[in-house]
ZAZA-976133 format. One record per residue: z, x, y of N, C-alpha, C, O in turn; residue in one letter. Coordinates in pm, 1 decimal. Atoms other than C-alpha are relative to their C-alpha. Layout:
REM ZAZA-976133
<pt <Z X Y> <Z X Y> <Z X Y> <Z X Y> "A">
...
***
This chain:
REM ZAZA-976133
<pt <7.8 139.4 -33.9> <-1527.1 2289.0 -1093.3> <51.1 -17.9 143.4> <120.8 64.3 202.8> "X">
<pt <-51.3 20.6 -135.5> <-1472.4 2120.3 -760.6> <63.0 -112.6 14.6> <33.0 -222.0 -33.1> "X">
<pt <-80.4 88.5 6.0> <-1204.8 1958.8 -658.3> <28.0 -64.9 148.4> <0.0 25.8 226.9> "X">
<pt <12.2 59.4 -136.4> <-1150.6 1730.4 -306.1> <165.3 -4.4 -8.4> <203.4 0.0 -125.4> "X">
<pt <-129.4 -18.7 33.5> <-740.6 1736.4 -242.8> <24.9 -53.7 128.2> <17.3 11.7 232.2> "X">
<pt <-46.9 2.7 -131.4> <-632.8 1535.1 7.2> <190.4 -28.3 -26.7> <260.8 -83.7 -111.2> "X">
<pt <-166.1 -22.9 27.9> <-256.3 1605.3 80.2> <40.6 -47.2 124.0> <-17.5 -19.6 229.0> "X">
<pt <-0.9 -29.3 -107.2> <-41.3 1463.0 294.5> <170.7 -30.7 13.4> <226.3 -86.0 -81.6> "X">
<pt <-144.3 8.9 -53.2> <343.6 1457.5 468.8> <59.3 -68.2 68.4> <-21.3 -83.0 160.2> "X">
<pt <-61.4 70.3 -99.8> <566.4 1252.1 668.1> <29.6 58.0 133.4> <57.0 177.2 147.5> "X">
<pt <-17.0 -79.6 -127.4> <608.5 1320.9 1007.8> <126.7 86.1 1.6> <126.8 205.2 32.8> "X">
<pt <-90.5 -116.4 43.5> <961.4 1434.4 920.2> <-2.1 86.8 -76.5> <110.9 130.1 -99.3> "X">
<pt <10.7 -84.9 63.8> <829.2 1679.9 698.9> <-81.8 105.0 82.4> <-62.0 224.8 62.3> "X">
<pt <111.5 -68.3 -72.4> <570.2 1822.7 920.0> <44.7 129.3 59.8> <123.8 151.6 151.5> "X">
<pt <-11.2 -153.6 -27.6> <534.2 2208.5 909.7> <-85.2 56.6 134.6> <-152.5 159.6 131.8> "X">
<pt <51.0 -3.6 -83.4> <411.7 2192.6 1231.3> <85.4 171.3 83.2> <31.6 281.8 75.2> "X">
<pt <-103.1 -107.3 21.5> <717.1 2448.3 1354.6> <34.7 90.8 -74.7> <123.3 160.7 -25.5> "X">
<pt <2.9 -73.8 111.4> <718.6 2639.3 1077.5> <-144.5 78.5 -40.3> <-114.1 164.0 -123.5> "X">
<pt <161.6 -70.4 -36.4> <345.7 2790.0 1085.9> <-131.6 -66.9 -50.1> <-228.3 -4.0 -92.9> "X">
<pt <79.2 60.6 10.0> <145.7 2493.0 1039.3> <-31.1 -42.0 -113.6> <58.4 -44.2 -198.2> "X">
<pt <28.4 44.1 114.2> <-34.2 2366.1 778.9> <-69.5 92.3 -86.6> <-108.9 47.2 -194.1> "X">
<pt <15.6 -153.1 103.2> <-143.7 2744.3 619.3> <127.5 17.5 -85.3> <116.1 103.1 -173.0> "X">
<pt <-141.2 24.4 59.8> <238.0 2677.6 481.1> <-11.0 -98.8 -136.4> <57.4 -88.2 -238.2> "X">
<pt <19.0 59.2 97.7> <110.1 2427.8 272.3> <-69.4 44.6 -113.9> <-61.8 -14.1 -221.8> "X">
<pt <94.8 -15.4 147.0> <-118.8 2585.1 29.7> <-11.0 161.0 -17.6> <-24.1 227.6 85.0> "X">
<pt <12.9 -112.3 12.1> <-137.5 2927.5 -133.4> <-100.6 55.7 -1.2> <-163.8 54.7 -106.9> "X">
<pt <180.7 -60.6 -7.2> <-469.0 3108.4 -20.4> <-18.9 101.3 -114.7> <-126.0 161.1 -125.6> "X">
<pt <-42.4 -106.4 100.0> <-347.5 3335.7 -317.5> <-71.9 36.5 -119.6> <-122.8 131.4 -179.3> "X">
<pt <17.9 15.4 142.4> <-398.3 3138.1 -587.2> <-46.2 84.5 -70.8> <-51.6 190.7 -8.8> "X">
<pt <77.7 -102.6 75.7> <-578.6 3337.5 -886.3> <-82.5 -145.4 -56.7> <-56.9 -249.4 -117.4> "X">
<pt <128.9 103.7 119.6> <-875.5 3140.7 -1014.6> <-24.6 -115.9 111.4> <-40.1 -222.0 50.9> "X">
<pt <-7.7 78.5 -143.9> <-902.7 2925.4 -601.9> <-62.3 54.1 105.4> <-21.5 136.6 187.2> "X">
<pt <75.6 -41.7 -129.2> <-1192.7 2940.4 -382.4> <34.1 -132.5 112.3> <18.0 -252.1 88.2> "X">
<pt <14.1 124.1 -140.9> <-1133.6 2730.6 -31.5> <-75.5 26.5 24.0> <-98.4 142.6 58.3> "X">
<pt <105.6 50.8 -42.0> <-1428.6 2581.9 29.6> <-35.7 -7.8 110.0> <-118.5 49.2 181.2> "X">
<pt <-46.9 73.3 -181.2> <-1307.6 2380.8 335.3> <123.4 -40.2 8.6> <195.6 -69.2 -86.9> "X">
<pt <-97.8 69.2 -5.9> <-1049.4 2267.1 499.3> <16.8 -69.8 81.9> <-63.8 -41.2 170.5> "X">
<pt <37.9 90.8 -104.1> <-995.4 2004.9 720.6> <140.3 -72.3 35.8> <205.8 -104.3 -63.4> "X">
<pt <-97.3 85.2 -42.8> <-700.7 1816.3 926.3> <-29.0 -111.5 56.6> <-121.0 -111.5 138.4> "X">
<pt <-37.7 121.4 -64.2> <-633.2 1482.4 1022.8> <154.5 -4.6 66.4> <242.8 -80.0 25.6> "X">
<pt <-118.8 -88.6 -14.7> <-345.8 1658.1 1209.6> <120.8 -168.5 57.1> <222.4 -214.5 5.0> "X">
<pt <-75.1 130.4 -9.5> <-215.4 1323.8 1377.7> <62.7 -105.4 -101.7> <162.8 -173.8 -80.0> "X">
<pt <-16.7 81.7 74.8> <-218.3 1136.9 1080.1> <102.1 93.3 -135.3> <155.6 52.5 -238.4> "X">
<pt <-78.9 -75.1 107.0> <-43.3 1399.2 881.3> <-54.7 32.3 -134.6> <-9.2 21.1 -248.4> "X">
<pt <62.3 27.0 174.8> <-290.3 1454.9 628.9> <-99.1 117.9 22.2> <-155.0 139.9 129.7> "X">
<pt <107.9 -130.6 -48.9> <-514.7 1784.8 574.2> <-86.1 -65.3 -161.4> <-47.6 -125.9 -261.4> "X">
<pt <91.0 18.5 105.4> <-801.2 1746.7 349.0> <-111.7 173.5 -50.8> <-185.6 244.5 17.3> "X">
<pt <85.4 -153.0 0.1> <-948.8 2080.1 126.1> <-95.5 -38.1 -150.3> <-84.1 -100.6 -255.7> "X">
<pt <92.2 18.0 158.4> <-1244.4 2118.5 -99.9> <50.9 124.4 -81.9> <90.3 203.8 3.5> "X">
<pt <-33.4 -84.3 58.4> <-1143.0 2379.3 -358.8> <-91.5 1.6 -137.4> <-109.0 -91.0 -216.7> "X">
<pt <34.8 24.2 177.1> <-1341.3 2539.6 -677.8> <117.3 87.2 -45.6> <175.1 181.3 8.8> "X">
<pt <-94.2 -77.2 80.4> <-1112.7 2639.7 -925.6> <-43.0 -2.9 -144.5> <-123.3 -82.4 -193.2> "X">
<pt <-5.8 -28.5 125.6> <-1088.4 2758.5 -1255.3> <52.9 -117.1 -99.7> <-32.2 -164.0 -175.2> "X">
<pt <-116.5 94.8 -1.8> <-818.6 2507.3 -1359.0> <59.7 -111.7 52.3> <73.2 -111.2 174.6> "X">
<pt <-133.2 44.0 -55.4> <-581.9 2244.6 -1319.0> <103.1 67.3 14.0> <168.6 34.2 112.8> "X">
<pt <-99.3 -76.1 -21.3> <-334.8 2476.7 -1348.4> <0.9 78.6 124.5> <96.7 87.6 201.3> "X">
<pt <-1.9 -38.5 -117.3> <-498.2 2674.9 -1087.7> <22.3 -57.0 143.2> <85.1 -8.1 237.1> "X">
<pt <-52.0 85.6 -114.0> <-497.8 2406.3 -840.7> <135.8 -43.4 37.9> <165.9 -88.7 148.3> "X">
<pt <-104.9 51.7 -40.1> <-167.0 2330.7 -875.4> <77.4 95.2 19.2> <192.0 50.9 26.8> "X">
<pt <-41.5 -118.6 -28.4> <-52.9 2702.4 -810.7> <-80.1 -9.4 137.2> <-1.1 33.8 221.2> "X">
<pt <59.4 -17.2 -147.1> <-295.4 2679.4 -471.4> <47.8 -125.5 81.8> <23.4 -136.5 202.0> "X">
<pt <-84.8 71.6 -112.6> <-61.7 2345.7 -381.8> <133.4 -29.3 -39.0> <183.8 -141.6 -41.6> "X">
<pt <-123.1 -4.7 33.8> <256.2 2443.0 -489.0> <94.7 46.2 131.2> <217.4 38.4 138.2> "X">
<pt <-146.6 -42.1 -148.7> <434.5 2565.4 -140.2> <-19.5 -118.3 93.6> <37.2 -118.8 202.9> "X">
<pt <-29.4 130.5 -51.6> <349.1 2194.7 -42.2> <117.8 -79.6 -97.9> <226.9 -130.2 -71.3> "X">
<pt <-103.8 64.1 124.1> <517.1 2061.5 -350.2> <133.2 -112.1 70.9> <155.2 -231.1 47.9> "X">
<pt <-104.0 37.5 -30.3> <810.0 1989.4 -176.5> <25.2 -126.6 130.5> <126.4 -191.5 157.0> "X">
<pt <30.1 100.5 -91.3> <693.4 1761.7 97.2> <-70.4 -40.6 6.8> <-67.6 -108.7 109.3> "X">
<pt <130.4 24.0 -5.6> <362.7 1682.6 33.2> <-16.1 -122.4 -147.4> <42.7 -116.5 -255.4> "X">
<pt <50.3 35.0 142.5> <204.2 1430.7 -212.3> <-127.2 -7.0 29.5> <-165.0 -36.9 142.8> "X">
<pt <120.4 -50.5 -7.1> <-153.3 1510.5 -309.0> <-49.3 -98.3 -105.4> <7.6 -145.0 -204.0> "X">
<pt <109.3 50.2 138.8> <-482.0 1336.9 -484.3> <-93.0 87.5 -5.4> <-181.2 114.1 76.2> "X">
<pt <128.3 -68.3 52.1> <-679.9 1535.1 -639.3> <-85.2 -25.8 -86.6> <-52.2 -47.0 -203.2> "X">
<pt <92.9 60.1 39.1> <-1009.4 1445.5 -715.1> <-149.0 125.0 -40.4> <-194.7 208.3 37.9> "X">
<pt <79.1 -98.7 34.7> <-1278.6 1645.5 -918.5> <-157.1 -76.0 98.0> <-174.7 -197.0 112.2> "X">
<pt <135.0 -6.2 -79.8> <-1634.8 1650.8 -703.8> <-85.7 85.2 -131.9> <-50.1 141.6 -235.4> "X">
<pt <65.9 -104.6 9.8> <-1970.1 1803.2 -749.1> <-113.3 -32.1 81.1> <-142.8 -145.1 120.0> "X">
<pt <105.2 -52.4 -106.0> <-2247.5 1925.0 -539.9> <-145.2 -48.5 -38.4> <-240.0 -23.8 36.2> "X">
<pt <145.2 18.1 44.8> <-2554.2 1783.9 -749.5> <20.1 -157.9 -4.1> <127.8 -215.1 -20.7> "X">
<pt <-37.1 76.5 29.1> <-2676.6 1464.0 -756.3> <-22.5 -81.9 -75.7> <-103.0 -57.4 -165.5> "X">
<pt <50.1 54.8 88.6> <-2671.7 1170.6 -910.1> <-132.5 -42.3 -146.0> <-237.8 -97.6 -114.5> "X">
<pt <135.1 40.7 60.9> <-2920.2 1110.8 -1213.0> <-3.5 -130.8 -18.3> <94.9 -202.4 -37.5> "X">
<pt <16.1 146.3 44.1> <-3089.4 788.6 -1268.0> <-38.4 -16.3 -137.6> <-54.3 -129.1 -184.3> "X">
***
């Protein structure tokens, strides 16, 4: 399934110093393809498409934000509408 995740931080949180916003999310995960990813770097907000296996998985691919970040995650898909 696909999921749209936009996450984002306060300027006093901003892992800007710390090695950016690759700090925020685990490219690791198990069962987490990045799609895309995308910043709104001014505004403090990165936006990623992700398929995953899981909720569980997704929330293991934004768990090293956890701590400064709050995220919506929103399920997508690629086909469209039927009438």
């Amino acid at each position: 399934m696909l999921f749209h995740i936009t996450q984002s931080h306060s300027a006093e949180n901003c892992p800007k110093d710390e090695g950016g916003s690759s700090v925020l999310f685990n490219k690791d995960a198990e069962g987490v393809e990045l799609r895309a990813m995308y910043g709104a770097f001014a505004e403090h907000v990165v936006y990623y498409v992700v398929e995953a296996d899981s909720m569980k998985a997704v929330n293991q691919f934004l768990m090293p934000g956890f701590k400064r970040c709050e995220c919506v995650i929103t399920p997508v898909m690629e086909e469209s509408m039927v009438k």
